[in-house]
N, C-alpha and C positions, 0 to 999 in steps of 0.2 A: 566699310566703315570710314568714317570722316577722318583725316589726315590732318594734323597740326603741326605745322615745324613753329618752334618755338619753347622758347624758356619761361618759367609758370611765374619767375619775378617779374617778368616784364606786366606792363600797366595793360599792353595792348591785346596783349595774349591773354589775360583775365577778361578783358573784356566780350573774346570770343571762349572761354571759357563757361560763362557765368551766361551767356546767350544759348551756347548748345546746352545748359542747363534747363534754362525756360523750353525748350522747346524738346527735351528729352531725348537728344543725341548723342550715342555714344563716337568717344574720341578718342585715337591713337597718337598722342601727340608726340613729337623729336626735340629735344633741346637742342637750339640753335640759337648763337647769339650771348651777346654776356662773355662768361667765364666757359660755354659751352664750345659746341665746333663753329666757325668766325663763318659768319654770311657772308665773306669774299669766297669760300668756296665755288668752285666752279657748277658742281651740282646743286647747291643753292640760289646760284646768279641765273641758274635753268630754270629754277622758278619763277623767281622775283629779279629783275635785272635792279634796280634802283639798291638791293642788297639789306632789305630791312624785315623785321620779325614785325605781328606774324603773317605768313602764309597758310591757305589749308587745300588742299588739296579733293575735291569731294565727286568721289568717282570720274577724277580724269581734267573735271571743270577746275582749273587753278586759278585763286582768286587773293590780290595780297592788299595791302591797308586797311588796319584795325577794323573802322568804322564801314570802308565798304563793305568786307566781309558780314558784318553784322547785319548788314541790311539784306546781305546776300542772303545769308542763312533763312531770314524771316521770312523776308518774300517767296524764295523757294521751297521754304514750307507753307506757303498759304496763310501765314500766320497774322491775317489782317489786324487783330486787336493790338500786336508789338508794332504791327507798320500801315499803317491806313492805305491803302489799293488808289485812293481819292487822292489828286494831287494838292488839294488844299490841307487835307489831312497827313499825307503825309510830309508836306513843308511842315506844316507846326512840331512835327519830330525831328525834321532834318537841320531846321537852324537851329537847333539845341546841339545838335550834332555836331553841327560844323564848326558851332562857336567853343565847343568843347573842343577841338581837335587843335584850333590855332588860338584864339584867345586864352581862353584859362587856361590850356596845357602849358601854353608860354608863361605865364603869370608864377605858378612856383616851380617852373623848369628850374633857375638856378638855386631859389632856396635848398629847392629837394637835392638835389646834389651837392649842395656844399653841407648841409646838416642832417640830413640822412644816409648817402652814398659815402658821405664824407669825401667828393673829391677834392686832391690837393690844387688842382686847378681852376676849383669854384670855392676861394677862401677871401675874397675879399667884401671885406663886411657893408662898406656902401650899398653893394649890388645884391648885398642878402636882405638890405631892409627893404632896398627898395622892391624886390620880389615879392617879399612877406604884402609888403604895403597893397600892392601891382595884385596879390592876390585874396587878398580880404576886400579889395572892390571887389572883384569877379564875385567872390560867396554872396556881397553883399547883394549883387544884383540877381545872386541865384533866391534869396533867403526874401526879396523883393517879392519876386513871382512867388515863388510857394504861398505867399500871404494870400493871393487874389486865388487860390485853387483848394482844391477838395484833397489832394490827394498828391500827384505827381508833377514832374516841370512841365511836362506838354497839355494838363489837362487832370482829369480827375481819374484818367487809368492809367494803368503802367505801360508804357512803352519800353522802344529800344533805347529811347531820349534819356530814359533813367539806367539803363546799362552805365550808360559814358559818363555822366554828370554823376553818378552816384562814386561811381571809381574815382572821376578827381577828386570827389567831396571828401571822399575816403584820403588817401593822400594827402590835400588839405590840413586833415584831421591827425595827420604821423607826423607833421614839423615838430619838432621839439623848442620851439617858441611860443612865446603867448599870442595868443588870437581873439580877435572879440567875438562876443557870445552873439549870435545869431539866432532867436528860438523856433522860425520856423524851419530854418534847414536842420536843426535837432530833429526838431518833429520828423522831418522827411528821413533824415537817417535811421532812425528806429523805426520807421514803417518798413522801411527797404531789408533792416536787419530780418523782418519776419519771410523775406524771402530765403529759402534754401541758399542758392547760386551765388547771392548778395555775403551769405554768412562764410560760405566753404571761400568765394574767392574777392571778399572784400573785407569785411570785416574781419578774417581770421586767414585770411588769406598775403600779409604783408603789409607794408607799407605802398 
């Protein structure tokens, strides 16, 4: 069975989550990280040296950051329609990916933590507008594309590309702030909610 060290709040850990969903993988997961047992552990720097959630373990093959993992999982199941085999094809998934990982992640990194986590050290209200600001561009350019497509960000099927974008969009969507209305990324989130994986570990699944 597939091995997951990690805590089920975390953003990353949904992400591998809501992936071994689509693909119908059963998962033993470890809470690590958070309020759980701290990723300096020395049996978890065994895994992961850089000391971050999550890792998964899958028969023996140790594999850590969010995103790769995701792509690990698909590929290693053959699962061409999440991840195109075609290197043109699967660029058009992987900069959705990539751009999910450091642009928009960065975009309401400190909103989310100063108005959701409530941390006392992300209270200063400049840098929560400009966050808020920094990430309703990012929607806005998500809500851009969905207009020119059928269905998902990379195209008119669902990919892995809608794993990670769909989780920030979610997030996005837990600021306790006003935001502007966007109607095709509505559209897209309610397409997404008719997914299982989407419903257990994004829409009902946290912030």
């Amino acid at each position: 069975m597939l091995r997951l060290f990690g805590h089920a709040a975390s953003i990353n850990v949904r992400k591998v989550l809501w992936t071994c969903e689509e693909l119908g993988l059963a998962v033993e997961r470890e809470d690590w990280g958070g309020a759980h047992r701290p990723t300096s552990a020395p049996e978890f720097r065994a895994l992961n040296p850089v000391g971050l959630i999550p890792v998964i373990d899958d028969a023996g093959e140790v594999v850590w950051e969010s995103n790769t993992i995701v792509r690990y999982l698909a590929a290693s199941r053959g699962r061409d329609d999440l991840l195109p085999p075609d290197a043109a094809g699967r660029a058009r998934v992987e900069r959705w990916m990539d751009w999910q990982v450091s642009d928009f992640n960065n975009s309401w990194r400190y909103a989310f933590l100063a108005l959701v986590r409530r941390r006392p050290d992300y209270q200063d209200a400049a840098q929560i507008e400009r966050s808020l600001a920094a990430c309703a561009q990012m929607v806005r350019i998500v809500d851009d594309v969905l207009r020119g497509t059928s269905g998902y960000i990379a195209g008119d099927a669902f990919t892995v590309a809608d794993v990670v974008i769909g989780l920030s969009l979610h997030r996005w969507r837990s600021l306790p702030a006003d935001r502007p209305e966007f109607p095709h990324v509505e559209r897209y989130y309610r397409l997404l909610c008719e997914r299982d994986g989407f419903r257990r570990f994004g829409r009902d699944g946290g912030p």
